[in-house]
C-alpha positions as CSV (number, residue, x, y, z in Angstrom):
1,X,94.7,1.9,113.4
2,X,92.5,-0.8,115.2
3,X,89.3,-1.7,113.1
4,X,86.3,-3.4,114.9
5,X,83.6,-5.6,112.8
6,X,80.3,-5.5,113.7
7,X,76.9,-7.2,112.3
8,X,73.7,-5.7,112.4
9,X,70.8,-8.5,112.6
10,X,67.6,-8.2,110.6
11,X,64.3,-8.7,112.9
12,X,63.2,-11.0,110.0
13,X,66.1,-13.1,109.4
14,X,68.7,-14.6,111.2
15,X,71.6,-13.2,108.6
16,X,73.6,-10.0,108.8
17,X,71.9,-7.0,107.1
18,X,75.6,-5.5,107.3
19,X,78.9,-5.3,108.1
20,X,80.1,-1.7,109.3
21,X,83.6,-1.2,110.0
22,X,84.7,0.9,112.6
23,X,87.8,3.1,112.9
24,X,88.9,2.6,116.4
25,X,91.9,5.4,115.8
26,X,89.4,8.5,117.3
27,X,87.2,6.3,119.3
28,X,87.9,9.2,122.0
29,X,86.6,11.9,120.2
30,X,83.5,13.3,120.3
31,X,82.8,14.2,116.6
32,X,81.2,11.2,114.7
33,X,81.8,11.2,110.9
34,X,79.6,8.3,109.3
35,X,80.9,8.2,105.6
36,X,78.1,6.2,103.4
37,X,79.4,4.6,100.0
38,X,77.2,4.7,97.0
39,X,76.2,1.8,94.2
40,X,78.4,-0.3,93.1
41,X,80.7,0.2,95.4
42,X,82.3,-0.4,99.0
43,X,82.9,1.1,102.2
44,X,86.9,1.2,100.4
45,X,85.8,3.8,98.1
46,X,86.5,6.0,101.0
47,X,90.0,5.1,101.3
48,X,91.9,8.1,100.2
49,X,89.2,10.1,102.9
50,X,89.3,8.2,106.1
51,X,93.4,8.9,106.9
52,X,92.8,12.9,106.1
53,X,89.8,13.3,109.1
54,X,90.3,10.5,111.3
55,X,92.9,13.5,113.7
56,X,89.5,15.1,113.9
57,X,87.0,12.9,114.0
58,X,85.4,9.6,115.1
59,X,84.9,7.8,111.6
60,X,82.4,5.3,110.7
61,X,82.2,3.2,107.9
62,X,80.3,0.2,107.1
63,X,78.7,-2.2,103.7
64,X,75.2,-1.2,102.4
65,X,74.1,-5.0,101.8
66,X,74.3,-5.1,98.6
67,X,77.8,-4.2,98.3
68,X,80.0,-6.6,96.0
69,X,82.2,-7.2,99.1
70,X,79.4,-8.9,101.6
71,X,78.2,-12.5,100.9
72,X,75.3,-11.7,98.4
73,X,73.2,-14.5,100.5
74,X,72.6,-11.8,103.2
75,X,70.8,-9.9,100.4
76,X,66.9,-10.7,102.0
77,X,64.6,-9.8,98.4
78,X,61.8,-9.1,100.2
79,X,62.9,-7.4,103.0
80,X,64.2,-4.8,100.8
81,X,61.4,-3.7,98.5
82,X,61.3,-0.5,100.0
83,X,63.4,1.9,100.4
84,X,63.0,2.1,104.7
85,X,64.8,-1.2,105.2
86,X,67.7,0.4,104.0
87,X,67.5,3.2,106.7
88,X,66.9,0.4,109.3
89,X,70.0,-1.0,108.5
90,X,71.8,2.5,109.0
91,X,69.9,3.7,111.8
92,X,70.8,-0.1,113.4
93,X,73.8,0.2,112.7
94,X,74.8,3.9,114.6
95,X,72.3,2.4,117.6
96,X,74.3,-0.8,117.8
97,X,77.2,1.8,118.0
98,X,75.7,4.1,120.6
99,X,75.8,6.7,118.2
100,X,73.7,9.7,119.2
101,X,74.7,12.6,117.1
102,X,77.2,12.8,114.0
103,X,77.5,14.3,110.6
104,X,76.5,12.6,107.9
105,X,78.8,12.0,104.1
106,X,76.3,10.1,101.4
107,X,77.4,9.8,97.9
108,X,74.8,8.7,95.4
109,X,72.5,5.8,96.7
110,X,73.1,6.3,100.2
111,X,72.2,10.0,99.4
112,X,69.0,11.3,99.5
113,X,67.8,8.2,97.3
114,X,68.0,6.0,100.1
115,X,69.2,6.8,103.6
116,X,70.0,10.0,105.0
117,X,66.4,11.5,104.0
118,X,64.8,9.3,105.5
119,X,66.9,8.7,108.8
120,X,66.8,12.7,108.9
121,X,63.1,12.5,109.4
122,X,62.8,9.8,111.7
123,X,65.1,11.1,114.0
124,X,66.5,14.7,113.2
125,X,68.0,15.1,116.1
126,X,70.4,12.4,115.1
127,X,72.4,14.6,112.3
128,X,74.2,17.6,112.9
129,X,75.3,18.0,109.5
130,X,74.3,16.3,106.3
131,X,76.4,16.4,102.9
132,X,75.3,14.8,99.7
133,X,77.6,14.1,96.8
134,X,76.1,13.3,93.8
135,X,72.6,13.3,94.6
136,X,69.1,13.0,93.3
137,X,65.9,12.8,94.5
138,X,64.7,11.5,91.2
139,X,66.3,9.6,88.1
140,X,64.1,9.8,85.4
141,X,61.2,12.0,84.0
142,X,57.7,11.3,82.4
143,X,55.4,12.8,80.6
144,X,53.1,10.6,82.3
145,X,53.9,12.3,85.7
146,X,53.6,16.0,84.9
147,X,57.1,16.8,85.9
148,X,58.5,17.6,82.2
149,X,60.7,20.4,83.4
150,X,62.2,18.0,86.1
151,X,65.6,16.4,84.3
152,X,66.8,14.0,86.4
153,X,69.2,12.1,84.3
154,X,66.9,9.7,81.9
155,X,63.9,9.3,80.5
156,X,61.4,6.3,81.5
157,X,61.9,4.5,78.3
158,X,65.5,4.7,78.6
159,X,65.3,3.1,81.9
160,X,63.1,0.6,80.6
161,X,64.9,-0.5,77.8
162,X,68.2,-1.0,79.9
163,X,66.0,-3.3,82.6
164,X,65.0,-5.4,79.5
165,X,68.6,-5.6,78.1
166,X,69.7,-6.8,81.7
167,X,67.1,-9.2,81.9
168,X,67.9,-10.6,78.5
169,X,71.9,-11.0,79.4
170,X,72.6,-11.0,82.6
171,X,76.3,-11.9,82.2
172,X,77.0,-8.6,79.9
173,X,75.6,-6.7,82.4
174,X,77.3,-7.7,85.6
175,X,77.7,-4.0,87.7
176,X,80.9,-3.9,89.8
177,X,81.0,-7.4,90.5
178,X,77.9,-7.6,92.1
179,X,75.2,-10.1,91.3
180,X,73.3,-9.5,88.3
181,X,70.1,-10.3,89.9
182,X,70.6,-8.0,92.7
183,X,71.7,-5.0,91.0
184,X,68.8,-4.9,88.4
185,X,66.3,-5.0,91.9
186,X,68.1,-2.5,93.1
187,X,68.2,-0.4,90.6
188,X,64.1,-0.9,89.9
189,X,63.9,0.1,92.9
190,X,66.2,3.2,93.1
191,X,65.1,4.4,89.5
192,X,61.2,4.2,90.2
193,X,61.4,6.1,93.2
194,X,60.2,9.9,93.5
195,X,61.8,12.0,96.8
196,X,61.2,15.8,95.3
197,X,58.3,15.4,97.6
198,X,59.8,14.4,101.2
199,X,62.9,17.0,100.7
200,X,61.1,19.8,102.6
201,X,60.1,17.8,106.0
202,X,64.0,17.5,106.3
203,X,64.5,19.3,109.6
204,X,67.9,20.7,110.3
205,X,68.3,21.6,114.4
206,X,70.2,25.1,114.1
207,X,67.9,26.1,110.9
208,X,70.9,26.2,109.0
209,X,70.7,27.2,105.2
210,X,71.1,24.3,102.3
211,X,74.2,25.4,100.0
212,X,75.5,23.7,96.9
213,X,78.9,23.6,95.7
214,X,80.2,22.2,92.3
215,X,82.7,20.2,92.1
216,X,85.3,20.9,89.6
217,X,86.0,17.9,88.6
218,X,84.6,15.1,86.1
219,X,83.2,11.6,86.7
220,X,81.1,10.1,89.9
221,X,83.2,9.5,92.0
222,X,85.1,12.2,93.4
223,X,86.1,10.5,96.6
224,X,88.5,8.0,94.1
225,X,89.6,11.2,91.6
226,X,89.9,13.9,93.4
227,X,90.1,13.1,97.1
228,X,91.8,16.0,98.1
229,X,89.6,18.5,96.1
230,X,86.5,16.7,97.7
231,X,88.5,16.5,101.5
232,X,88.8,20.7,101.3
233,X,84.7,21.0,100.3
234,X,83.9,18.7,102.9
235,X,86.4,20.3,105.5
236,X,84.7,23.3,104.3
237,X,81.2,22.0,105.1
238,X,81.6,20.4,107.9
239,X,83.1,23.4,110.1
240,X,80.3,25.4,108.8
């Protein structure tokens, strides 16, 4: 398997945003899988998925920025205050690859929370398929925000309290290697961030049907503990 790096440059700066790595071993087949890691993690975490699609598929894999594997100086603060700079750096990233149509595998924060909604309605004709493990369009509820029967994981001075116990001791709270200072913006800006109301102007071309499908299995990550229960679902998905 030949890999090929390349680096996606920000209009603002002149460091990488990314790195994405591409698997060179289907470069002559048509179907494009782009497999998106989540927080905390790296393009590695899909390491027990690549070997069992790359006979079928084109597979693409690349660093969100803040990934513990690329240099943390590439990290641009206030370029990525908002949520869209992240889908520039994805939607860069399939251009700079001539990518015009693939299906789409997000788990967690490159779910709904930050990319593939949002690259979806920009350019819908860009996805023909879009699975999302582990997603949430919201984190936490408040009373505050009339959305009491919404659980989405925490409550807003849970949240709070665990931004102000980072703050206090950022050494304790070091997430998966990455910088401390980095994963407490990130995660500001993931957990303060409301989707519920962008999910319906996601367009799907063939006006296919959302489904769900649970996972039996425990944990978040069931790409690293149950690869081969997640490869069937996904096989499963993706013919659909």
């Amino acid at each position: 398997m030949v890999a090929k790096f390349f680096e996606v440059v920000s209009r603002h700066s002149n460091k990488p945003l990314t790195r994405s790595l591409e698997h060179r071993s289907g470069w002559l087949r048509k179907k494009i899988l782009v497999l998106a890691h989540g927080f905390g993690t790296d393009q590695s975490a899909w390491q027990h998925i690549v070997p069992l699609f790359t006979p079928c598929y084109r597979i693409i894999l690349f660093h969100l920025v803040c990934a513990e594997s690329v240099n943390p100086d590439y990290f641009y603060f206030r370029r990525y205050t908002t949520l869209d700079a992240y889908v520039d750096d994805l939607l860069n990233i399939l251009d700079a690859l001539g990518v015009d149509r693939c299906a789409y595998v997000g788990h967690s924060f490159s779910t709904m929370v930050l990319v593939s909604i949002f690259a979806s309605i920009r350019h819908p004709e860009l996805f023909t398929k879009l699975i999302l493990i582990g997603a949430s369009p919201r984190f936490y509820f408040s009373k505050f925000l009339n959305d009491k029967d919404y659980h989405g994981g925490f409550k807003q001075g849970e949240i709070e309290k665990m931004f102000s116990a980072i703050e206090a001791n950022y050494e304790a709270w070091t997430l998966f290697n990455m910088r401390p200072d980095i994963s407490l913006f990130i995660s500001r800006t993931v957990f303060k961030n409301d989707l519920r109301g962008v999910l319906g102007m996601v367009q799907d071309p063939l006006g296919r049907r959302t489904t769900i499908e649970i996972l039996k299995t425990k944990g978040h990550l069931p790409h690293l503990s149950a690869p081969m229960l997640l490869a069937q679902i996904l096989s499963r998905a993706l013919s659909r």
